[in-house]
PLY file of the C-alpha trace (Angstrom):
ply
format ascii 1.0
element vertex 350
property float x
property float y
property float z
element edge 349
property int vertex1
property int vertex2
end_header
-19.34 22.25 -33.17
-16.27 20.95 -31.65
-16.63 23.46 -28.94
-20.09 21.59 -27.93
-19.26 18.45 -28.25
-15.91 19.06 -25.92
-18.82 20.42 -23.27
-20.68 17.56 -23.52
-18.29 15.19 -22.51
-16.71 17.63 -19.96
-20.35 17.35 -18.98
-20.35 13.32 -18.63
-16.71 13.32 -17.26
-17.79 15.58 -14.24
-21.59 13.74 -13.25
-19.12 10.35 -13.42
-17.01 11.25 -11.21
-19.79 13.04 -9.11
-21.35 9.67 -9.24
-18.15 7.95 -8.43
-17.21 10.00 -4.95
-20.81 9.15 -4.16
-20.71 5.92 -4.14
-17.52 5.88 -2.35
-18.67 8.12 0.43
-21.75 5.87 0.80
-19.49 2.49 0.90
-17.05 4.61 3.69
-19.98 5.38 5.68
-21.62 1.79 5.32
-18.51 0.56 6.24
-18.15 2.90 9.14
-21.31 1.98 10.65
-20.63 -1.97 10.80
-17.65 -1.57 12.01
-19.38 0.95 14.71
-21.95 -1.90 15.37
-19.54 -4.71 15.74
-17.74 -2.57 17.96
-20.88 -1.85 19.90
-21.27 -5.96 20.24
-18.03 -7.02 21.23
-18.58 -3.98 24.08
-21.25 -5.61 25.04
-20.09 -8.90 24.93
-16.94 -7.87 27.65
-19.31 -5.85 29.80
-21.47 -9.00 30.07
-18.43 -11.13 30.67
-17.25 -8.81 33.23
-20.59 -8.43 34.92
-20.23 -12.14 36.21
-23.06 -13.61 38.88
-25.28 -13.42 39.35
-27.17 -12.21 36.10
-30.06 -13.81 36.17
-33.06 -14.56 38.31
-32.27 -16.65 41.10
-34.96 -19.13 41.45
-35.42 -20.28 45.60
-36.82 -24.30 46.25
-39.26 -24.35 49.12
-40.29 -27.87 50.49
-43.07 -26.22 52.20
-46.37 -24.40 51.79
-46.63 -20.72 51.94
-46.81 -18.77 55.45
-44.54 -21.30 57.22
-41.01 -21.16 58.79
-39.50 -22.18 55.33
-41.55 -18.85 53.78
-40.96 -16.76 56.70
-37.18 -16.74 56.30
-37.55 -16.65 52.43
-39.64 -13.07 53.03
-37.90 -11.80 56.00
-34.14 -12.15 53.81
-34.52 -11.76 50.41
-35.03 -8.33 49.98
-31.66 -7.97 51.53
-30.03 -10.42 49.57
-31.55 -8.65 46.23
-30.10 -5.32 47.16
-27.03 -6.85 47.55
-26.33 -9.15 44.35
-28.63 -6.63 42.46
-30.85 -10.06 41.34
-34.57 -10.92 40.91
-35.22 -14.00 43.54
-38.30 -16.33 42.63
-39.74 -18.36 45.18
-41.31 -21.55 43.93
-42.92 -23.90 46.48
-42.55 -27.55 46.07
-44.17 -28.96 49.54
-44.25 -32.43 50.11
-42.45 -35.24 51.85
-41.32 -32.94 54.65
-39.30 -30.99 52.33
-38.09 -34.14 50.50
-39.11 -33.16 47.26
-37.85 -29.87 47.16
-34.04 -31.35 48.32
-34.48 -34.45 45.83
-34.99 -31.98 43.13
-32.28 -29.38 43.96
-29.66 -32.00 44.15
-30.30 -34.31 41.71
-32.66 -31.98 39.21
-31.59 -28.43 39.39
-28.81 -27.21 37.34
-25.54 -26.46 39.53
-24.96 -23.07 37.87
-25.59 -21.16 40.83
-29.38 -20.38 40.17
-31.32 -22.51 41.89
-31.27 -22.49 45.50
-33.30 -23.92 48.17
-34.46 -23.33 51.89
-33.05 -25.37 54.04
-34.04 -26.16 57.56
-32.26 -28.33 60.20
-31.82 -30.98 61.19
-34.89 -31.59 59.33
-32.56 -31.96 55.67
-30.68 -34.88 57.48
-33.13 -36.06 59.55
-35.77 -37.30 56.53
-33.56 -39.63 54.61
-31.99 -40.58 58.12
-35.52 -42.01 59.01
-35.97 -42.83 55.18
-33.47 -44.37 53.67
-35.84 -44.31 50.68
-35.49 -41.04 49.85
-32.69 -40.19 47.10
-30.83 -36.90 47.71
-27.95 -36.63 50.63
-26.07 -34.29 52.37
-22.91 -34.92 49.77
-24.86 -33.78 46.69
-25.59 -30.49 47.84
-23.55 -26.91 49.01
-24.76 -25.42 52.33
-23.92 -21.58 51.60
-25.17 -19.97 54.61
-27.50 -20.65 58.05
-29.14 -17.34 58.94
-31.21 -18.18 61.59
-31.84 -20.74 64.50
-34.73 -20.85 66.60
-33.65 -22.53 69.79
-35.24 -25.03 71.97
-37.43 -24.04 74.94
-39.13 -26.01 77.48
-42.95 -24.30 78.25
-45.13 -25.69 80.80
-48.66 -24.16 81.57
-48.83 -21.05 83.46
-50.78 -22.65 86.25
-47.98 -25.54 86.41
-47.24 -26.80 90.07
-43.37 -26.36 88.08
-41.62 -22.56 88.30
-38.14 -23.52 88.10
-36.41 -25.75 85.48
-34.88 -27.45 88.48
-38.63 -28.37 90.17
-39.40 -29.92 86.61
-36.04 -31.84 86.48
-36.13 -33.07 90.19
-39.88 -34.19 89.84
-39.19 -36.34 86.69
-35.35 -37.85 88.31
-38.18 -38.82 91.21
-41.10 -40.29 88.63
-39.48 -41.58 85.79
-41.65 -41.73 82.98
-44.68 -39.98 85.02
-45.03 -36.71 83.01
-45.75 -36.62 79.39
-44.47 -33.88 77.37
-45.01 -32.77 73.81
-43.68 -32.31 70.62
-44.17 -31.60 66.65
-43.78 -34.43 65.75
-41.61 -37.72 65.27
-38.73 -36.86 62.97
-38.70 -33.26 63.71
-36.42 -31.17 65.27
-38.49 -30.84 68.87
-38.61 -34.66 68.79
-34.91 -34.98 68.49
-34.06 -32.07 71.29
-36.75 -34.05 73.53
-34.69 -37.57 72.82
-31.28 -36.13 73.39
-32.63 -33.82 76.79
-33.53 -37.60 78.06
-30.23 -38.69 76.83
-28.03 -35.86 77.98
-29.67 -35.95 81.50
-30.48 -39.42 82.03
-34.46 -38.40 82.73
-36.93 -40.11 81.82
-40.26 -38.60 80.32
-43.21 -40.06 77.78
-43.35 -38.43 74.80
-46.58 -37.28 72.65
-46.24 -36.58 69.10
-48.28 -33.86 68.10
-48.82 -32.69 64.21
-46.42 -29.50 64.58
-45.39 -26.62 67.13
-48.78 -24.90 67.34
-50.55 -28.47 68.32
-47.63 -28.79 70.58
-47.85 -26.42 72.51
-51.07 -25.73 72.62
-51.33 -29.05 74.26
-49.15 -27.93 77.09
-51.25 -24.60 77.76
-54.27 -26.33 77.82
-53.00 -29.02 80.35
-52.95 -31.91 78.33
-49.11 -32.40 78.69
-47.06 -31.34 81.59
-44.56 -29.57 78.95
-43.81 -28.70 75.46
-40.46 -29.08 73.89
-40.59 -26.30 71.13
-38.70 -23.41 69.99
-38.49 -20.13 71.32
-39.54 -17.77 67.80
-43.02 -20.28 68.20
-43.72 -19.69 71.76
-42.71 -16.53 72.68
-45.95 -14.44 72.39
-47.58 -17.23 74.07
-44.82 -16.61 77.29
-45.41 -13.15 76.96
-48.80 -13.05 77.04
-48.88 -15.21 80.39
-50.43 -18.77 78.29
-47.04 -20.24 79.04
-44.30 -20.52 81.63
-40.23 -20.76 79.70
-38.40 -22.73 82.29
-34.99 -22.92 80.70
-33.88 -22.47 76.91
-31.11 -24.25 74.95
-29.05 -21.20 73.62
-25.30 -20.70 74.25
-26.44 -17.65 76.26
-29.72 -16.24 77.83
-32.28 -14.86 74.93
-32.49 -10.71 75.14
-36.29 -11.95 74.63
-36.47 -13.99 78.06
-33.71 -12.60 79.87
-34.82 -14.41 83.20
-34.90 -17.46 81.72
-31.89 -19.73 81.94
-30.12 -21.48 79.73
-29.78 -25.42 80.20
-25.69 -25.18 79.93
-26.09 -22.60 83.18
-28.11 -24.89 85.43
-25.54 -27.92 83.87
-26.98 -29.30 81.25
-24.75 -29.26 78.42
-27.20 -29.09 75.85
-27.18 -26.00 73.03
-30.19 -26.71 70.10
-32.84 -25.87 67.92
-33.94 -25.12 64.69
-31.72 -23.79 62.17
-32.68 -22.13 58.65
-30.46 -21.71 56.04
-29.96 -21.83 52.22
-28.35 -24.48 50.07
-27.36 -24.95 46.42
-26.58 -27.96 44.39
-23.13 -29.27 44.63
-20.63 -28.19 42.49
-21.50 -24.75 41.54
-19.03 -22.29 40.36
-16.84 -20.70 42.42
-17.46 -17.43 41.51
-21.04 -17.83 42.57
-20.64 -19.39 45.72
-18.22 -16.42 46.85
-20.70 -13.80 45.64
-23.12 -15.84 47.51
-21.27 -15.61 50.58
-20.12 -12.21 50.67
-24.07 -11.44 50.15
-24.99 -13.23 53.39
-21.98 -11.54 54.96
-23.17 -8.61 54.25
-26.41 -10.21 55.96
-24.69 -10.86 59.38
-23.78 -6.93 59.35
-26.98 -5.32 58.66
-28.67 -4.01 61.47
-31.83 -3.23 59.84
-31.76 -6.65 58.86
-31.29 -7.96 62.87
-34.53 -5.54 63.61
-36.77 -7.52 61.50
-35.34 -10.69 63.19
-35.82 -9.71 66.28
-39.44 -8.17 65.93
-40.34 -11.59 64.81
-38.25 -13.49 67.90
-36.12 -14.98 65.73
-32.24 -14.87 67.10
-29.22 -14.81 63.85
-27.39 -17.19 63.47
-25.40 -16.84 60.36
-22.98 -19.64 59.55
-21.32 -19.28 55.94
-19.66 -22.10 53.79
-17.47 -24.19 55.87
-19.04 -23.08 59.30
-22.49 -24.12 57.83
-21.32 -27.24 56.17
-19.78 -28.15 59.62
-22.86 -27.96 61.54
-24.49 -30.03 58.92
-22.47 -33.16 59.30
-22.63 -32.40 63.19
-25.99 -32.54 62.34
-26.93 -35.56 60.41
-24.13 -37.29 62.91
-26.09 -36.52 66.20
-29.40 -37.42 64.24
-28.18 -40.66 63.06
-26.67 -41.62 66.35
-29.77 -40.64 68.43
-32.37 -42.51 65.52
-30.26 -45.64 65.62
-30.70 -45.85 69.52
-34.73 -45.52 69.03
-35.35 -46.69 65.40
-37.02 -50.04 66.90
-39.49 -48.12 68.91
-41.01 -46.22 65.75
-40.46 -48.41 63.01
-42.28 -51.18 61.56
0 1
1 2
2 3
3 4
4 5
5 6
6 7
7 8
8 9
9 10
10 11
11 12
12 13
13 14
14 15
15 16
16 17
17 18
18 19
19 20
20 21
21 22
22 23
23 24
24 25
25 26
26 27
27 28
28 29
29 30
30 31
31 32
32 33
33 34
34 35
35 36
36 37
37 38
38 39
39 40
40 41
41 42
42 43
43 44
44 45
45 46
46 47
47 48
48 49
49 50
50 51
51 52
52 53
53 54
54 55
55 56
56 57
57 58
58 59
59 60
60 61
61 62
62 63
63 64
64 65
65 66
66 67
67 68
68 69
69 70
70 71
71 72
72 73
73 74
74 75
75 76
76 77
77 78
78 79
79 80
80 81
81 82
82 83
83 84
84 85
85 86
86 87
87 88
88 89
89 90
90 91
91 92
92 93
93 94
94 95
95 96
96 97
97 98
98 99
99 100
100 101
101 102
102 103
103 104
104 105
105 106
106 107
107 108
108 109
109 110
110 111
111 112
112 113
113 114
114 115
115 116
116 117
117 118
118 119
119 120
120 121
121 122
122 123
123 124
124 125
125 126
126 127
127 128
128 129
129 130
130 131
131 132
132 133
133 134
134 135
135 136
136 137
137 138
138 139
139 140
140 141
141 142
142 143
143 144
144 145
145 146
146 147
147 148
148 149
149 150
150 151
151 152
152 153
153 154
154 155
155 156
156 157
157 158
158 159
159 160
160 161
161 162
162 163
163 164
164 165
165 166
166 167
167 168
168 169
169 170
170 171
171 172
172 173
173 174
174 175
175 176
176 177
177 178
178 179
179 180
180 181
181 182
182 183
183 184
184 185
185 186
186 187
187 188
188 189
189 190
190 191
191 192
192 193
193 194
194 195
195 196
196 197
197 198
198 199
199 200
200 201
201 202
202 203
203 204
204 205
205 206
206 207
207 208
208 209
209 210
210 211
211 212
212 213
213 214
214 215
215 216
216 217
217 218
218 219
219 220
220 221
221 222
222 223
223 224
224 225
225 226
226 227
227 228
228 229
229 230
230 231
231 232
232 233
233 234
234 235
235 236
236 237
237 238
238 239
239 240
240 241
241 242
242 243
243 244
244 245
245 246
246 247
247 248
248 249
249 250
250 251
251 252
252 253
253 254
254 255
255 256
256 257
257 258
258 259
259 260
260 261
261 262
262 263
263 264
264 265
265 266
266 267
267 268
268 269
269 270
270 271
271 272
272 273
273 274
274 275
275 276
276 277
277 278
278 279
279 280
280 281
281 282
282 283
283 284
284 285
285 286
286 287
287 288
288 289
289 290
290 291
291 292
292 293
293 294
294 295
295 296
296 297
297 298
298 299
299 300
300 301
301 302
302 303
303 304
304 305
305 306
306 307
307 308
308 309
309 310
310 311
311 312
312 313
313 314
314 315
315 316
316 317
317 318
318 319
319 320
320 321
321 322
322 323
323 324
324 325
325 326
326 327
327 328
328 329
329 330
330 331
331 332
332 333
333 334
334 335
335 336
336 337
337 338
338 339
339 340
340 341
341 342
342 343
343 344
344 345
345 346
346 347
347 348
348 349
C-alpha cells in the first residue's frame, strides 16, 4: 500500500515538473521572439533613417498643359533623374496664368520638404509678376536647383526674303527705322523681351507684332506676313531645315552644331547672348540634405551622354546651371526683365 501510494505521488511530482519546464520553455521562446521582433523594428527603423532622400514620390508642378515646352523637358529628364535618386516622379499639371498658378502654389502651398518640385521656365517665372504685380509668389520664396536646358534666340526671315545676311537685315532697318515688322509669342514672353532688348542693344528700330506663341510666330514670318520672327532655335529648326525659313544670326555664346553657318550676334558685334531657359525649382527652405541629393542628380545629368542624345535629337542645346549658378541667372534675370518692362510699361499698360 505504501509502495503505491509513494508511486503515485512520484507520479504527480514528475508531470509537475514536466508541466513546469514547459511552461518555461514556452515563456523563453515567447520572450525570444519579441525580443527578435523588436530587434527586427529598430533595424528597420535605422535602415530607414539611413536611407535619407529622397524616399518618397517626388511630385513635379507644371504651369502648363500637356505636350508643351514645360512637358517636353519634364519627359525628356525624368527618367534620368529616377535612375539616379532611385524615386517615383509624378507630374501634375496646374496650367493657368502663364504658369502663375503652378509657382503661387509651390511657394506659398507646397510643403518645403523636398517633394514637391516644379518646372520652371525663364524669364517667364520673373517676367509674370514683373508685369503683374498682382500675382503673389516671388523669386525669394522659392530654390532654383538646376537649369537644364536653354533654347536660344534666333532671328528667321522667309526663305524668299530680299534679306540673306544678318547684316542686310540690320543695315535695312538702321536705314528705315520702324519700316519692318517682326514677330513674336507674345507680350510678356521671352521672344518679346529678346526682341525689346535686340532694339535696345543695337539702337534699331523695328514694329513689333504680338502673336499667341512661337508656332503663330513664326509661321507669320514664313508666310510673309512679317519680315522676321524673333523665336528660339529648338522651335524653328525643322522649319530652317526644311527650307520654310532662313536663320540669319542666333544669340548663343557660340555657333549651334545644328546651324553651324549661322552666326552668332556676339560675332557680327552684337553683344547679345539669350533665350529660353528650363529648369526645376523647389520651395524655399528645403532641407539640405535634399537639395544636395538634388544636385548631385542633375550633375549626374550634365555628364550623361545618352542624356545629351535625346537633347540634341530634339534641337534642344544643355544648359545645366546647378544651385548658385542657377540662382544667379535668375536674379540676372528678373533684373534685365524689370529694367527693360519699366522702360516700356506705358506702352502696354492701361
Amino acid at each position: 500500500m505504501l509502495d503505491v501510494m509513494f508511486g503515485k505521488k512520484r507520479f504527480v511530482t514528475i508531470t509537475l515538473l514536466a508541466l513546469l519546464l514547459l511552461l518555461v520553455a514556452c515563456s523563453n521562446h515567447t520572450s525570444g521572439t519579441e525580443s527578435e521582433g523588436e530587434g527586427n523594428n529598430d533595424s528597420a527603423e535605422a535602415e530607414n533613417a539611413e536611407s535619407g532622400y529622397p524616399n518618397n514620390d517626388i511630385n513635379v508642378l507644371i504651369g502648363f498643359d500637356p505636350g508643351g515646352g514645360s512637358d517636353q523637358l519634364a519627359q525628356l529628364t525624368q527618367p534620368y533623374l529616377q535612375e539616379y535618386l532611385d524615386a517615383n516622379f509624378v507630374n501634375e499639371y496646374n496650367p493657368g496664368a502663364s504658369g502663375a498658378i503652378a509657382w503661387t502654389r509651390l511657394a506659398q502651398q507646397a510643403e518645403n520638404d523636398g517633394y514637391t518640385i516644379s518646372v520652371t521656365p525663364s524669364p517667364q517665372v520673373v517676367s509674370n509678376y514683373i508685369l503683374n504685380p498682382e500675382l503673389d509668389y516671388r523669386l525669394d520664396e522659392l530654390e532654383p536647383i538646376a537649369n537644364v536646358v536653354t533654347d536660344p534666340g534666333v532671328i528667321v526671315v522667309p526663305n524668299d526674303s530680299q534679306f540673306d545676311t544678318y547684316e542686310d537685315f540690320a543695315n535695312y532697318v538702321e536705314e528705315n527705322p520702324g519700316d519692318l515688322t517682326v514677330s513674336h509669342s507674345g507680350v510678356g514672353g521671352d521672344d518679346f523681351f529678346t526682341t525689346l532688348r535686340w532694339m535696345n542693344t543695337t539702337g534699331l528700330e523695328v514694329e513689333m507684332a504680338p502673336y499667341d506663341g512661337d508656332g503663330p510666330s513664326w509661321q507669320a514670318a514664313a508666310g510673309g506676313d512679317v519680315a522676321a520672327s524673333f523665336n528660339n532655335l529648338g522651335v524653328v529648326f525643322s522649319q530652317v531645315n526644311e527650307g520654310n525659313l532662313k536663320a540669319l544670326a542666333v544669340m548663343s555664346e557660340e555657333r549651334m552644331d545644328l546651324l553651324p553657318d549661322v552666326p552668332t550676334l556676339k560675332e557680327l558685334g552684337v553683344d547679345l547672348v539669350t533665350g529660353s531657359s528650363r529648369g526645376y525649382t523647389a520651395p524655399k527652405g528645403i532641407p539640405e540634405d535634399a537639395k544636395q541629393e538634388l544636385y548631385e542628380a542633375f550633375e549626374q545629368l550634365s555628364e550623361d551622354d545618352e542624356f545629351k542624345k535625346s537633347l540634341e535629337e530634339v534641337s534642344l542645346p544643355v544648359d545645366i546651371k546647378i544651385g548658385e549658378e542657377y540662382i544667379n541667372y535668375l536674379n540676372e534675370q528678373e533684373e534685365t526683365t524689370s529694367e527693360i518692362w519699366d522702360e516700356v510699361k506705358d506702352e502696354y499698360e492701361g
